[in-house]
C-alpha positions as CSV (number, residue, x, y, z in Angstrom):
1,X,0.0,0.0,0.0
2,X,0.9,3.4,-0.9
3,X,2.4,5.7,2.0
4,X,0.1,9.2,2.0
5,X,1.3,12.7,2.5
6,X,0.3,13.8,5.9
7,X,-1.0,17.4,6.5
8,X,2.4,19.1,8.3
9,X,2.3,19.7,11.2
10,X,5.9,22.3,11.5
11,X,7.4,22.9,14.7
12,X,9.4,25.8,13.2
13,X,11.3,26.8,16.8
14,X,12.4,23.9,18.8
15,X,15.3,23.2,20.4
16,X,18.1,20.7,21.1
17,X,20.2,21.0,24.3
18,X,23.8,20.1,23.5
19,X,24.8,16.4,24.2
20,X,27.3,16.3,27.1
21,X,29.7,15.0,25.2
22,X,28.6,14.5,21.5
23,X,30.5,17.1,19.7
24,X,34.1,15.9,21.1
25,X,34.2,13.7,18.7
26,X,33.7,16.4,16.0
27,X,36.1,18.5,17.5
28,X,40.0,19.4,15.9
29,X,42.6,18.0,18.1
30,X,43.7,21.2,19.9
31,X,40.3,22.1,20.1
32,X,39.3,19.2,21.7
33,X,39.3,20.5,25.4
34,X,37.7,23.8,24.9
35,X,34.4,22.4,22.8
36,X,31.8,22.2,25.0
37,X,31.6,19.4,27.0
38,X,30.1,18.1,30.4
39,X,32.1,15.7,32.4
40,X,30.9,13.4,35.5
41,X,33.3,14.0,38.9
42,X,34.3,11.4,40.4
43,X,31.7,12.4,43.8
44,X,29.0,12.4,40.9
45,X,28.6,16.0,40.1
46,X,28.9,17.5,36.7
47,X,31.3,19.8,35.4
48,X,30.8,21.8,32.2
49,X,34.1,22.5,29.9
50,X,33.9,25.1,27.6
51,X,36.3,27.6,25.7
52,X,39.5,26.9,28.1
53,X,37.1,27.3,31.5
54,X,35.2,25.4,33.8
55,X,32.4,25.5,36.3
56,X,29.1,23.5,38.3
57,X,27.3,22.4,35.6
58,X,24.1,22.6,38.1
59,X,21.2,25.0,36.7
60,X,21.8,24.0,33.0
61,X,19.0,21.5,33.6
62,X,16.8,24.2,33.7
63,X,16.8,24.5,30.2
64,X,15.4,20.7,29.6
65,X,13.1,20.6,31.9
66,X,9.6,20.8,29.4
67,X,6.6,18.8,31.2
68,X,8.1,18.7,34.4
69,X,6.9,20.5,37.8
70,X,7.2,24.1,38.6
71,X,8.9,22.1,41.6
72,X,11.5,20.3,39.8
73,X,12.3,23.2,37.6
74,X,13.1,25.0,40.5
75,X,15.3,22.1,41.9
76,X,17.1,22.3,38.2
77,X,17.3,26.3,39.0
78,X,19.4,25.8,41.7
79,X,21.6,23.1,40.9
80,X,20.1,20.2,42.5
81,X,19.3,18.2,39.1
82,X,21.7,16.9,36.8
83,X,22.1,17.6,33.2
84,X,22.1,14.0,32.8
85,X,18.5,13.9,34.3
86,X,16.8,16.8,32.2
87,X,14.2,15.4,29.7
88,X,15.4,12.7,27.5
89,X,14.8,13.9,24.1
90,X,16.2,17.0,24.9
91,X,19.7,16.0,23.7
92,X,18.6,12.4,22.0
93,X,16.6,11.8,19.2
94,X,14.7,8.8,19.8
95,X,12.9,10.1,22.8
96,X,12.4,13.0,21.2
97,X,10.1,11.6,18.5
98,X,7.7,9.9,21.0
99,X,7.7,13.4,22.2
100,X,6.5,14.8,19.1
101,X,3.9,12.3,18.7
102,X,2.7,12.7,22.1
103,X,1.4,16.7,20.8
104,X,1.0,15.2,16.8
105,X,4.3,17.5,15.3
106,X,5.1,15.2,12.2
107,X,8.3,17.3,11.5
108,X,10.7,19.7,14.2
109,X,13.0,22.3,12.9
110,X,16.2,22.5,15.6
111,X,17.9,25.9,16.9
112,X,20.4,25.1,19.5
113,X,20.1,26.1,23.4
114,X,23.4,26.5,24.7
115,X,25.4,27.5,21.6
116,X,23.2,30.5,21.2
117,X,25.8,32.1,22.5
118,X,28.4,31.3,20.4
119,X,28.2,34.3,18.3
120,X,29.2,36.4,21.6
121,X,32.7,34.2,22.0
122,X,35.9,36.4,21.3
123,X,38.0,34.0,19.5
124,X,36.6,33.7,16.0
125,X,39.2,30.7,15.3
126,X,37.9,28.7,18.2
127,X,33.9,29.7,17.1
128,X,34.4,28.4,13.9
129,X,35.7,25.2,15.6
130,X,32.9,25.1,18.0
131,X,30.2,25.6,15.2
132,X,31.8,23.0,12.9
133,X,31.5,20.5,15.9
134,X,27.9,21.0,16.8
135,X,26.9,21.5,12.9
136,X,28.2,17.8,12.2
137,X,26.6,16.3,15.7
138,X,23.0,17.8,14.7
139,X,23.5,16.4,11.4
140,X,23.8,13.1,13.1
141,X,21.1,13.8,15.4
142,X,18.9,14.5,12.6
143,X,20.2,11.3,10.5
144,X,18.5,9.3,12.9
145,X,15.0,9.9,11.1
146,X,15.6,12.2,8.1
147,X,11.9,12.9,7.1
148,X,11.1,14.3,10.5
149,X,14.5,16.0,12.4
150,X,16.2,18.9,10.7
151,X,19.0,21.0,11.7
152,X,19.7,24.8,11.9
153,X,23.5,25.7,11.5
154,X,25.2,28.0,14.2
155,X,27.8,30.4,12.4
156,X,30.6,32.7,13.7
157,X,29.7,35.5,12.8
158,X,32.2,37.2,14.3
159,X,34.4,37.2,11.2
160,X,32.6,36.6,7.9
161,X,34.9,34.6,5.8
162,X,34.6,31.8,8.4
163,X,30.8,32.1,8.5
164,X,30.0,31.8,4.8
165,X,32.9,29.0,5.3
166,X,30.6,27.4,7.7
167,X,27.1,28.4,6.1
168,X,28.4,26.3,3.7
169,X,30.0,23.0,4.9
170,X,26.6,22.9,6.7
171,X,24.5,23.2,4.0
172,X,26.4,20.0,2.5
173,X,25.6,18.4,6.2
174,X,22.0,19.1,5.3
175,X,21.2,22.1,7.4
176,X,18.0,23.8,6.1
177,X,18.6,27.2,7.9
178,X,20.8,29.5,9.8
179,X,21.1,30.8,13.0
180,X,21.9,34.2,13.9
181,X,21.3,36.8,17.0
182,X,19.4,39.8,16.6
183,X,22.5,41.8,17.6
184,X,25.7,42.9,16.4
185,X,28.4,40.8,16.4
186,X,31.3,42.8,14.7
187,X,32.6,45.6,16.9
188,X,28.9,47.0,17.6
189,X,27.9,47.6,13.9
190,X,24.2,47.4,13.1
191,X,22.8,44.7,11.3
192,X,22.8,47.2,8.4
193,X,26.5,47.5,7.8
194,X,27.9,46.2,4.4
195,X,30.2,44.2,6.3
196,X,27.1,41.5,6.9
197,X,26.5,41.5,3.4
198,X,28.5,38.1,2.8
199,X,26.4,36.4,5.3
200,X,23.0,37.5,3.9
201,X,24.6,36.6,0.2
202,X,25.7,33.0,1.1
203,X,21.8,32.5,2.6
204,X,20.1,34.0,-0.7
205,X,22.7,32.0,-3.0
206,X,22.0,29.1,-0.8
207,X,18.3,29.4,-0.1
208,X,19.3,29.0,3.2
209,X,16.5,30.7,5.8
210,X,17.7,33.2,8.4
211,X,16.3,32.5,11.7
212,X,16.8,35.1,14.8
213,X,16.9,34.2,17.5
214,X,17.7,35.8,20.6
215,X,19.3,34.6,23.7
216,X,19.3,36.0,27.1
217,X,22.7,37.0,28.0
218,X,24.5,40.5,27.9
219,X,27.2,39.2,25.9
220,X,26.6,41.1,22.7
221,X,25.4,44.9,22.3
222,X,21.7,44.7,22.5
223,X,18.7,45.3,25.4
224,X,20.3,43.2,27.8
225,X,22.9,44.6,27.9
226,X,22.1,48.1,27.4
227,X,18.9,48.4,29.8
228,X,20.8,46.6,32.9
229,X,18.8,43.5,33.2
230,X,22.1,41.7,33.2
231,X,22.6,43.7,36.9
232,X,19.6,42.7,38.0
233,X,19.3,40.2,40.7
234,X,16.5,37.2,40.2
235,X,14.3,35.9,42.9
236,X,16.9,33.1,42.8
237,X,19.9,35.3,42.6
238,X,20.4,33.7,39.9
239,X,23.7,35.7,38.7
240,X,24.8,39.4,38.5
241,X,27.8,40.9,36.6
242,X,28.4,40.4,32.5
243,X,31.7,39.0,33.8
244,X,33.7,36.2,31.4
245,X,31.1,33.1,31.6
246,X,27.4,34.7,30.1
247,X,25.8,31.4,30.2
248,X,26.4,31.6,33.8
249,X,25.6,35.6,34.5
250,X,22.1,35.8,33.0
251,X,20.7,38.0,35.6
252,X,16.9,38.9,35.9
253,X,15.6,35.9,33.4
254,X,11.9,37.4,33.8
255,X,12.9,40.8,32.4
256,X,15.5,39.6,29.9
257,X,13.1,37.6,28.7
258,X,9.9,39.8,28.6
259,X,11.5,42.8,26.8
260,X,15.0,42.3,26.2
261,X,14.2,39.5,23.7
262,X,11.0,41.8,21.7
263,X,13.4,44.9,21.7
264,X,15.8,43.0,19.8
265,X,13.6,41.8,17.8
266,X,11.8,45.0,16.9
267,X,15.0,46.8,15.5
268,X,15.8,43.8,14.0
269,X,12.4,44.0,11.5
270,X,13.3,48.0,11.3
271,X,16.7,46.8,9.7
272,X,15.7,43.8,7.4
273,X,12.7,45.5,6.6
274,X,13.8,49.4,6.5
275,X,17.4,49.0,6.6
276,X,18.2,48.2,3.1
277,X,19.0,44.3,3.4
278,X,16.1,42.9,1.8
279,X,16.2,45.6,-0.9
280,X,20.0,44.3,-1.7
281,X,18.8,40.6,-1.3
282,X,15.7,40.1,-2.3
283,X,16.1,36.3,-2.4
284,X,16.8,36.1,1.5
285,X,14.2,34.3,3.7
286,X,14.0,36.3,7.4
287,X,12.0,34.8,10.1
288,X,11.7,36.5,13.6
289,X,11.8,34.2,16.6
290,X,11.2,33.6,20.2
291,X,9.7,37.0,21.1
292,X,6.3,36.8,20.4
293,X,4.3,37.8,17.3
294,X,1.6,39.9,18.7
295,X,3.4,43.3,18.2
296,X,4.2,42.9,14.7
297,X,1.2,44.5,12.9
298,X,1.5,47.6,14.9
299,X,5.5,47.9,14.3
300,X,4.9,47.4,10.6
301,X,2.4,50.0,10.6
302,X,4.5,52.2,12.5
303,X,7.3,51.9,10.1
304,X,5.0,52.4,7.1
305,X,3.9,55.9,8.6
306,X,7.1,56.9,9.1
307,X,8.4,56.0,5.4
308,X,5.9,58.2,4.3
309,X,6.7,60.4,6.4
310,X,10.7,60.7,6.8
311,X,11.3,59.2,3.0
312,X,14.5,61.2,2.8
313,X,16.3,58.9,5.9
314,X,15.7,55.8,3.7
315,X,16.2,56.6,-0.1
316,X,17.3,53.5,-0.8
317,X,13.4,51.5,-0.2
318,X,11.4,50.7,-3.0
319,X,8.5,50.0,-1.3
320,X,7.3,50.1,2.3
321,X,8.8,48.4,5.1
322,X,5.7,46.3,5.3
323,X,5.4,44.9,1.6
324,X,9.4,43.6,2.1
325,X,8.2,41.9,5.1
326,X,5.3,40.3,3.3
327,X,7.9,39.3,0.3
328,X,10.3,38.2,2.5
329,X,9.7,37.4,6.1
330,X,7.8,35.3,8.5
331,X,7.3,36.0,12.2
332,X,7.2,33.1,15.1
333,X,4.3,32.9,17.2
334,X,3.7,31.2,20.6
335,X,0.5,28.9,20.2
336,X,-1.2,30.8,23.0
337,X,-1.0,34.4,21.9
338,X,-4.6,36.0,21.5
339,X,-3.6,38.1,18.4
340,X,-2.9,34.8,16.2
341,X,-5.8,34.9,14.6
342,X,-6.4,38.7,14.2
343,X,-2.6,38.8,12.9
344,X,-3.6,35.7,10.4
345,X,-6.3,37.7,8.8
346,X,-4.5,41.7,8.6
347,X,-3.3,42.4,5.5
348,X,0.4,43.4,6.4
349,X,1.3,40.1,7.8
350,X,-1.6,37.3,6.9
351,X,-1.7,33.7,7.8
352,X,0.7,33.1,4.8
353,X,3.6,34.9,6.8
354,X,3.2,32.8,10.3
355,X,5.0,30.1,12.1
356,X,5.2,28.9,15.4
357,X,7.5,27.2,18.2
358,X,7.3,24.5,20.2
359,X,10.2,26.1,22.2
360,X,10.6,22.0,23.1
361,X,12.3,21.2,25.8
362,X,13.0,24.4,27.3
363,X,10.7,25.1,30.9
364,X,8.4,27.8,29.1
365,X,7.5,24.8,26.7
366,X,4.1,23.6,27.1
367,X,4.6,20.0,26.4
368,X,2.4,17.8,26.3
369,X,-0.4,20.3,24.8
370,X,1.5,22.8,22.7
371,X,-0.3,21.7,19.3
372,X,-3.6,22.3,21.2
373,X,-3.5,25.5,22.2
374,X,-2.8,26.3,18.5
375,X,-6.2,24.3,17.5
376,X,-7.7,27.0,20.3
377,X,-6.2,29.8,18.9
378,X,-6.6,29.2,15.5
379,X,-10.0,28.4,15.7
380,X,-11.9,31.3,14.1
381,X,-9.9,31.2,10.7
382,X,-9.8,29.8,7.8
383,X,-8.8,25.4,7.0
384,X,-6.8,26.9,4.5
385,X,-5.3,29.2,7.1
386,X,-5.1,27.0,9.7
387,X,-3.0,24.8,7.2
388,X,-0.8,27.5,6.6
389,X,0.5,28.1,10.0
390,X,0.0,24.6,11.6
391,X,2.6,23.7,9.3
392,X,2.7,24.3,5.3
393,X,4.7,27.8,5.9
394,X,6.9,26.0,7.9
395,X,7.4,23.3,5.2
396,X,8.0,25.7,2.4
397,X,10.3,28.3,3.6
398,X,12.6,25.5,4.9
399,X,12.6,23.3,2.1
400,X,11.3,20.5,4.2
401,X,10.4,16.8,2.6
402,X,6.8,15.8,2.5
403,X,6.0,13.7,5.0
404,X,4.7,10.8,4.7
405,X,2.9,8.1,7.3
């Protein structure tokens, strides 16, 4: 009998958390002991290894702890649960796919959890190492079922000849997108600067999507850096200081979060959009992730007024900001936001220029349940719409196989 295409259901967002010790093997000889690794004391705690330090690997588990107890989260928070014990398909693919099963996601799109702060590392030789290691252990992650896990390349873009070196080793691994930071990663130049042009011209030639995604950590020049929240103390004093280990001094998570991540993201649409990228490349795929969606109709609006307005400041657009977004761009929604459905049917985004995100396995995931609240809030449009964001956007965009069952 025939297998049948299955209607897609895309998680375009989720996440891996980096094996404790899968990328070693990846990893050039003098590299070997800075790529990130965890490794097991011999008193049975956990000791992570990365870029020539060390520390308590404790409160890393946060980070895989979707489906579990506001109680054991917190026990992950402050060290008191393994990385070994966080949620098995977190870091290993064939609990994963039970996992997708479990909320009916036929196919997951993978950003990394860790290593989304590898653009903020000062050694560009050592990034490039670092990415090449964890680009050729998701591609062996994602070998494990081809038709349903796909892999998202990190880059160092701190230098651009080794990122379009990278961008395209991992297309050849079988990548199907890119991951970036909404910030600037070359001595504080905006996005905007010519000197990102390689990286944006290696995606287009490649028709490999740009995701951005941000990450909660002042490293890099952006809003959590600038507005402090790195100096904040958490209810769990979690960390203060930028210091030299960012994973480890995330400050306030609530507020880094909240707005940090949506500032970010904002002047990131103003640049693609206003900025003169997608003019230049008008081949390049931009999606906007992990801060929401909800905002975007009113930003786009915002920056329409004020092209109309202030034309002079941007001679280089050819159209409005908005209608480059349309061409171009698709922005990430979580399933439970109440503007889904009103964003799905205005005419500066529609339904055609949706996604969303599992954010699987990170604490905010709501796992088991996620594809759910999308039925909810996707209820008042349109099959055709519906089909759209559940998972056909998803498909297209990244060049995904049909899946069949």
């Amino acid at each position: 009998m025939a297998a049948t295409v299955v209607q897609a259901v895309v998680d375009a967002d989720g996440h891996v958390l980096e094996h404790p010790d899968g990328m070693l093997q990846f990893a050039p000889a003098r590299f070997r002991d800075r790529i990130w690794h965890i490794e097991a004391r011999a008193d049975g705690t956990e000791w992570l290894h990365f870029n020539g330090s060390s520390r308590p690997a404790g409160g890393m588990a946060l980070a895989g702890t979707a489906g579990m107890s506001m109680e054991e989260r917190q026990r992950a928070l402050a060290g008191k649960m393994k990385y070994s014990e966080v949620r098995p398909g977190a870091f290993r693919p064939e609990p994963r796919l039970p996992d997708m099963d479990l909320d009916g996601i036929t196919q997951a799109v993978l950003y990394p959890t860790m290593l989304l702060g590898l653009p903020g590392i000062e050694d560009a030789e050592f990034a490039e190492a670092q990415a090449n290691a964890y680009n050729e252990w998701l591609a062996e992650f994602c070998r494990f079922n081809p038709r349903r896990l796909f892999g998202v390349a990190v880059v160092p873009t701190q230098d651009m000849e080794r990122a379009v070196r990278t961008i395209r080793h991992a297309k050849k691994l079988g990548h199907v997108g890119v991951f970036i930071r909404p910030n600037p990663a070359i001595g504080g130049r905006k996005l905007i600067d010519p000197i990102y042009d390689p990286l944006w011209q290696v995606c287009e030639e490649l028709q490999m999507p740009l995701g951005l995604h941000p990450f909660l950590a002042p490293d890099m020049p952006g809003a959590c850096r600038g507005l402090g929240y790195a100096e904040m103390h958490g209810g769990a004093n979690y960390g203060k200081g930028s210091g030299a280990d960012p994973v480890r001094n995330l400050g306030n998570i609530f507020f880094s979060q909240a707005l940090a991540n949506p500032f970010d993201m904002m002047e990131s649409v103003a640049l693609f959009c206003a900025g003169g990228i997608l003019e230049r490349f008008p081949g390049l795929t931009v999606l906007f992730l992990e801060a929401n969606g909800g905002w975007i109709v009113s930003l786009l609006e915002r920056l329409d007024h004020h092209f109309e307005v202030f034309k002079w400041d941007v001679p280089w657009l050819q159209m409005k900001p908005s209608e480059y977004f349309r061409r171009q761009c698709y922005i990430s929604f979580d399933p439970d936001e109440s503007t889904l459905a009103f964003t799905a049917e205005h005419t500066l985004v529609g339904a055609e220029r949706i996604i969303w995100a599992s954010d699987y396995p990170h604490p905010d995931a709501k796992f088991p349940g996620v594809v759910g609240e999308l039925e909810e809030a996707t209820e008042a449009l349109s099959p055709a719409q519906r089909r759209l964001i559940f998972g056909a956007n998803a498909a297209e965009l990244y060049h995904l196989p049909a899946f069949t069952g």
